[in-house]
ZADRENTI-704522 format. One record per residue (C-alpha): residue in one letter; x, y, z. Coordinates in steps of 0.2 Angstrom, whole numbers, plus 5000, padded with zeros to 4 digits. Layout:
! ZADRENTI-704522
AXYZ...
//
This chain:
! ZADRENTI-704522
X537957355609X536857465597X538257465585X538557285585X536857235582X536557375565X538357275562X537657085563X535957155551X537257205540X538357075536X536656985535X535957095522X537857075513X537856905515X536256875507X536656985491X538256905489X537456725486X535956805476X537056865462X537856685464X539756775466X540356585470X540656605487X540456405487X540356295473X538556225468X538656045472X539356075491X537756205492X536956165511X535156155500X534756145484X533456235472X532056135474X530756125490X531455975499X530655995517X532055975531X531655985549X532856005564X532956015582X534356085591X534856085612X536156215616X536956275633X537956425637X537956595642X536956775642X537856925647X536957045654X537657235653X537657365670X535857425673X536157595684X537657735687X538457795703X537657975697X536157915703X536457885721X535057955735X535557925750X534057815757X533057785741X534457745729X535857685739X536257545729X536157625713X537257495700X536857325695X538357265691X538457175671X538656995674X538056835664X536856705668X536856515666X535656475648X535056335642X534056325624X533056205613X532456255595X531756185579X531956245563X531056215546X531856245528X530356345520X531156375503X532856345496X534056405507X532956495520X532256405535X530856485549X531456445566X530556435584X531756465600X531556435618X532556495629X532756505650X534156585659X534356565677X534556695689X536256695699X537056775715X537656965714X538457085724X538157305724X538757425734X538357595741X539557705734X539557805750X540157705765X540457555753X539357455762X538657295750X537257145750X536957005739X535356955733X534856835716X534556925701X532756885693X532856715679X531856725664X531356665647X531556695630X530256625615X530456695599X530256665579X531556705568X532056695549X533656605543X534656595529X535756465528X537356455516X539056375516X540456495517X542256455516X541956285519X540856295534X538956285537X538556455542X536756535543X535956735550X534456765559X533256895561X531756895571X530656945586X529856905602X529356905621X530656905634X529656845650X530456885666X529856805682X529256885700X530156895718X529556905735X529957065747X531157015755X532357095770X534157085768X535657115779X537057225773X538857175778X538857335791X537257285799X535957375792X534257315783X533957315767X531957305761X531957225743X530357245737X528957125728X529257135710X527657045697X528356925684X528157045667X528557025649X528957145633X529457125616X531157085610X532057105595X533556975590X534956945576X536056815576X537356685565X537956515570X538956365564X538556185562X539956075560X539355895554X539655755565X538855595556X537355595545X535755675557X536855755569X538055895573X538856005583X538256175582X538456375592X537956535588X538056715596X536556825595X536257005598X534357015609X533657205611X532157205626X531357355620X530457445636X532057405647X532957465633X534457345636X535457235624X536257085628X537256935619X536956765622X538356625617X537756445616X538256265609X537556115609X536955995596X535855995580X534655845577X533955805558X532155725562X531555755543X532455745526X531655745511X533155815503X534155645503
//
């Protein structure tokens, strides 16, 4: 994961040098903006998934403290809504919201093999990031870099039954947030004047939990305000 996300900032950065030294990676007239300010402003609703990696190792089994040691990597359901300004020529600032649900899993104690289930915790996602927008080979692509908070909500203690009988004490945990770091790139593909479809993958690093996860969302791209017409 750390790999792919230096990778992402990368291309980014290569991307962006490319089209700065105008090596005609797309011909001026089909540029997505032109040179002049022209304010454009767009909201977008996406849907998908966040896959979450394994929290935890086997190694770190204690018998009555740690019993359950791995959480298993799974995704969640997500759901998205943004809007974006152009702030000059080809760059645009961008507001996300995001919420992912929680969702039913299953650990085991690597001893006996005896398991539960219990709902993983849901949370949000609010960040502002910098785009740069460009069209290339053919298609509407941009890169994103930015920050934010990752919000994660609370759950009540809470006894659960193990499938061989025994009780398992899940403890109250407060809601808590922390700062997250994000790269991502997406496509819009154009289906009438003001609207299209549109995806992107992002890469989001929660810095105290030290986790990075990817997120893969689609959904579609509203154009509310063009001056550029």
């Amino acid at each position: 994961m750390k790999t792919n996300f230096k990778l992402l900032i990368i291309i980014f950065i290569c991307i962006f040098t490319l089209s700065s030294f105008n090596l005609n990676l797309f011909s001026q007239e089909n540029n997505i903006e032109t040179s002049e300010f022209k304010p454009v402003l767009l909201l977008s609703y996406q849907m998908g998934i966040t896959a979450i990696p394994q929290v935890g190792d086997e190694t770190e089994y204690l018998q009555g403290i740690n019993s359950f040691p791995v959480i298993p990597s799974h995704t969640v359901k997500t759901v998205s809504s943004e809007v974006s300004l152009r702030i000059y020529k080809n760059f645009h600032i961008a507001f996300t919201l995001d919420y992912s649900m929680n969702t039913k899993l299953r650990v085991t104690d690597p001893s006996d093999g005896d398991s539960f289930v219990f709902e993983t915790l849901s949370f949000y996602n609010y960040y502002l990031n910098f785009r740069y927008r460009i069209k290339l080979f053919g298609l509407k692509t941009y890169f994103s870099i930015g920050a934010g908070k990752n919000y994660t909500n609370g759950a009540k203690e809470e006894n659960i039954r193990t499938e061989k009988g025994y009780t398992v004490l899940l403890n109250k945990s407060e809601p808590y947030s922390q700062w997250l770091l994000i790269a991502n790139m997406g496509i819009d593909l154009n289906l009438s004047g003001g609207l299209c479809l549109t995806g992107k993958i992002s890469i989001l690093n929660l810095t105290e939990d030290k986790v990075k996860y990817l997120q893969f969302l689609a959904g579609l791209k509203f154009t509310v305000l063009n001056r550029g017409k």
